[in-house]
C-alpha positions, -999 to +999 in steps of 0.1 A: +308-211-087+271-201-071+274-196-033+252-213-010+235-214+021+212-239+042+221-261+012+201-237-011+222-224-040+218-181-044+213-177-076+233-148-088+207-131-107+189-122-069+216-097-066+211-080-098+190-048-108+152-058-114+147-070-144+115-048-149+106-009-140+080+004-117+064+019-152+069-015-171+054-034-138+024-005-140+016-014-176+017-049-169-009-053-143-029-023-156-031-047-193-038-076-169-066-059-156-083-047-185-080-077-201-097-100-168-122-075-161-124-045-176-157-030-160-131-019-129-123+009-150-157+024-151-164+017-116-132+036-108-134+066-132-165+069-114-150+066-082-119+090-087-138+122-095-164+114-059-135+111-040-115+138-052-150+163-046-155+151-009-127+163+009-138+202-006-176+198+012-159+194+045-136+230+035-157+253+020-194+251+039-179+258+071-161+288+054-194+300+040-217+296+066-195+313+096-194+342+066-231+341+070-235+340+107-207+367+116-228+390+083-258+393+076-272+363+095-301+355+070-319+324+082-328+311+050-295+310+038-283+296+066-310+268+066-300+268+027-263+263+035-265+239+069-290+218+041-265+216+012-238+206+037-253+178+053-269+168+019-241+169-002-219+156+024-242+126+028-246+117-010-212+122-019-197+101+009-229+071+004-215+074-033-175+071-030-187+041-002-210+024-029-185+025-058-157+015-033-177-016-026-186-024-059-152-022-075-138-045-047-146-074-054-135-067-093-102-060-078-101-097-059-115-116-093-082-098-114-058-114-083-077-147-085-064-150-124-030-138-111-032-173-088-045-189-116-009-183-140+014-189-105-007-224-101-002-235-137+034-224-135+038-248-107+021-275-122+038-276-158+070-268-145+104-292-152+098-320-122+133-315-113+119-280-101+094-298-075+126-308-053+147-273-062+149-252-028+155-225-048+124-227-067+104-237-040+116-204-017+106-181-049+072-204-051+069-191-015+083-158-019+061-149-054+030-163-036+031-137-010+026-114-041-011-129-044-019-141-011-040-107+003-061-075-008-031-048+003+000-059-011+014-071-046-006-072-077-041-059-061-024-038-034-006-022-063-040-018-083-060-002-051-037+026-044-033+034-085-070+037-083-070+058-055-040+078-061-058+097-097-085+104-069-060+118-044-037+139-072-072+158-079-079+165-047-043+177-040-045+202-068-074+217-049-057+220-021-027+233-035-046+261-053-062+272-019-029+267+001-007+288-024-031+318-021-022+322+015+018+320+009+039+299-011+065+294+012+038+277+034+033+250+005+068+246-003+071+243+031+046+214+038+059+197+004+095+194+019+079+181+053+060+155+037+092+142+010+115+134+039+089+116+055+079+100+021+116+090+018+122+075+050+088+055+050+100+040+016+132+030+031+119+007+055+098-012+030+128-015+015+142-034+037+113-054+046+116-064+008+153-075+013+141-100+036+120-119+014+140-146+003+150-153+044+116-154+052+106-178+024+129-203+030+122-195+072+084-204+062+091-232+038+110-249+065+083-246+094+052-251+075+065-285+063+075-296+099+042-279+108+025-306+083+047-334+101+033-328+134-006-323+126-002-355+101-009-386+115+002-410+092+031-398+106+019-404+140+042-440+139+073-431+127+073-401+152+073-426+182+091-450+172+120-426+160+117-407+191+116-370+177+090-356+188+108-330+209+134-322+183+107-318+155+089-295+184+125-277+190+131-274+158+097-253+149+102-234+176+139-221+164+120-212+125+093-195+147+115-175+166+139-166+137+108-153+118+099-133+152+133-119+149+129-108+111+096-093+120+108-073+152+133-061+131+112-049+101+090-036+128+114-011+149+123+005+117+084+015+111+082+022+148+117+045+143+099+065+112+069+068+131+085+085+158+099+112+133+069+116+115+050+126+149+080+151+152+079+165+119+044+168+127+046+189+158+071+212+144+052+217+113+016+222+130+034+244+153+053+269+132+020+269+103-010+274+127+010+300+145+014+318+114-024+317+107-031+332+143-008+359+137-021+370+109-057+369+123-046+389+151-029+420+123-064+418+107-052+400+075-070+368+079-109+368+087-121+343+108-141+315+081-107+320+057-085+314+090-111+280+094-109+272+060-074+278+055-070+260+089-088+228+078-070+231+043-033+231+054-044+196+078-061+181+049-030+188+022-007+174+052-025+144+056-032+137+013-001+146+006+013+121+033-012+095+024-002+101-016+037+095-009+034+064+012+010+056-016+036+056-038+063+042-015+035+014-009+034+013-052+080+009-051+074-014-026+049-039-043+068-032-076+095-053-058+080-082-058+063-076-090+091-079-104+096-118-086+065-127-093+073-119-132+108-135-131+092-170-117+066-171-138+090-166-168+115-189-158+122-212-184+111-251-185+125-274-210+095-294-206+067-270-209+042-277-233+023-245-237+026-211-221+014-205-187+011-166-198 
């Protein structure tokens, strides 16, 4: 016998293992993608090899023109090199700007289609299913799947596009970094994982909490639609409930308030460890790079580059892993919007697919 709750039967399957893998999920809204609008490929093929050369301008001029200034100090090379720099630096980052642009929108036209198969579902589903709680909560929950550029189906397709850009650029980094001393890079890798774990944690979590707040939001949008519909406006005075409809938003409000302050310490609680992580590691590696400047073993434009380097692998390597904590997390609910869409009607009278 299916438990329930708030009247709404739990169907057992919610407690189960996904029905689909992150890879399968992958496949599925990279095919979806191709087959909507493929020219988002070429925009971002385009796009991943910009991005992954821009971070490298910022590394080695510096380098090369403090070479210049504490050698020979030739002006024209200098002019040549400050030139380059800004020029290079300007077209490259105009570029990876324009192609970020263009491909947007491409990304928001693939989602639209996305809303297009959760509409028809809704509308050739069994009519029994239009007064099912269950299936109106997973209406809710699967909708929050399509409803915005940075999570679900195109949040998951943004940072897959800009995660090939990233991996290149971390190879370069890690080819620089592992010339100075490997213990450095395995060092920063470890730093960055636990951070990457615990970050993945909490969107965990917040994922748990989908089906309370779906069935929190069902509930208070509806009375919210009572109290700004006046053909309603009779009943409500006559009945006398104004105040308990009022009281009775105000408890969903606050219950959703509750969820989110909860979903919201944990990020604070990470964040507080990733700052300390980050103090400890900045602390122990750029000591290390002064003391091997001060033996004579570093020169001052490697100590800048390599200085600049170890930041920039930090931070891509931390941006790569939440990333891909952000790609777990939206591979949740993937994996609902999938499972609603292919729930079965006994009605249906063509595929919605």
């Amino acid at each position: 016998m299916d438990g329930s709750k708030n009247g709404v039967s739990v169907d057992k399957d919610k407690e189960q293992k996904p029905k689909y893998n992150i890879m399968q999920n992958i496949i599925y809204v990279i095919k979806g993608a191709w087959k909507y609008d493929r020219q988002v490929f070429y925009y971002f093929g385009a796009y991943t090899l910009v991005s992954a050369i821009l971070p490298f301008i910022d590394i080695l001029f510096p380098k090369f023109i403090l070479e210049e200034l504490l050698g020979a100090k030739r002006y024209e090379i200098l002019a040549l090199l400050l030139g380059g720099f800004f020029l290079s630096a300007s077209a490259v980052g105009f570029l990876a700007a324009y192609l970020r642009g263009v491909y947007y929108p491409h990304m928001v036209k693939i989602r639209f289609e996305y809303i297009r198969i959760h509409q028809e579902k809704c509308m050739t589903t069994d009519y029994e299913n239009t007064e099912n709680p269950q299936f109106l909560n997973d209406a809710e929950t699967t909708f929050r799947c399509l409803n915005n550029n940075d999570t679900g189906i195109e949040g998951l397709l943004h940072k897959l596009f800009a995660f090939a850009g990233n991996l290149l650029a971390l190879f370069g980094y890690t080819a620089i970094v592992s010339t100075l001393n490997i213990f450095v890079l395995l060092y920063l890798i470890v730093n960055v994982i636990i951070s990457y774990y615990l970050t993945f944690s909490v969107k965990k979590f917040e994922h748990s909490k989908k089906d309370e707040i779906s069935e929190n939001d069902r509930r208070s949008g509806y009375l919210y639609n009572v109290m700004y519909d006046f053909s309603y406006g009779k009943e409500l005075r006559i009945l006398g409930i104004r105040s308990w409809i009022a009281k009775l938003f105000k408890m969903y409000k606050d219950k959703r308030l509750g969820i989110d302050k909860d979903i919201k310490s944990k990020y604070l609680k990470v964040g507080i460890i990733d700052i300390f992580l980050l103090l400890i590691r900045e602390g122990i590696i750029y000591s290390y790079l002064v003391y091997l400047v001060i033996k004579g073993r570093l020169s001052i434009p490697d100590f800048t580059m390599y200085f600049a380097t170890i930041a920039k692998f930090a931070d891509w390597f931390t941006m790569m892993l939440n990333d891909l904590a952000h790609i777990r997390a939206q591979n949740l609910s993937i994996c609902d919007y999938r499972s609603f869409i292919e729930k079965p009607d006994r009605m249906a009278n063509k595929d919605v697919i």
